[in-house]
N, C-alpha and C positions, 0 to 999 in steps of 0.2 A: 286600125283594123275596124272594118265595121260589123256592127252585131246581126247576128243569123237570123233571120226571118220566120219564126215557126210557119210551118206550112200543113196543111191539112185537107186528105183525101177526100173524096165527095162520101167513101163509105164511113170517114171518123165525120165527117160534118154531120152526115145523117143523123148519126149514131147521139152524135151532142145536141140536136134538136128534136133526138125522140123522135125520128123520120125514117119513113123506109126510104130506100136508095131511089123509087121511082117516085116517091112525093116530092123528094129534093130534084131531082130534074123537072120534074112540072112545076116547083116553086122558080127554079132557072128559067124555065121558060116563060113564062107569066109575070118573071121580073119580080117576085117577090119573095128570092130568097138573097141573104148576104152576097157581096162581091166576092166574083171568082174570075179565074183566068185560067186558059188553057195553055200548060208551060211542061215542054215536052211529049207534047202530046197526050197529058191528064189535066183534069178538070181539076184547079186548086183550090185551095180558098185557105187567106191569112186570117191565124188563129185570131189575131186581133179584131179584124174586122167581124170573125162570128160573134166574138165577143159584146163587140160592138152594138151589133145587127139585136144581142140578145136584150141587150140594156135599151135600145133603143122601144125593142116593143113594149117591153115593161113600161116606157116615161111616156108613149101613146097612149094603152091603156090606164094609166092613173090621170093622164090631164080629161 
């Protein structure tokens, strides 16, 4: 059996980067917000990869 994919809305994504819902689209478009994908016809994004995306700026800003 393979494990569930958390998955997450653009308005929980927002929500978890302290973004309004039209920053997170302008980050989408300007290519500088985490990976997402349109599945079902909504804008996703894997918990993981926010995650991800978050540690990421963090180990930017300290190097």
């Amino acid at each position: 059996m393979e494990a569930l994919i958390a998955l997450l809305t653009l308005a929980e994504t927002a929500e978890r980067l302290r973004k309004s819902e039209a920053q997170l689209r302008w980050m989408i478009h300007s290519k500088t917000a985490p990976p997402s994908a349109i599945i079902g016809g909504r804008r996703m994004f894997r918990e993981a990869d926010v995650n991800g995306w978050i540690e990421a700026q963090f180990a930017k800003e300290a190097s």
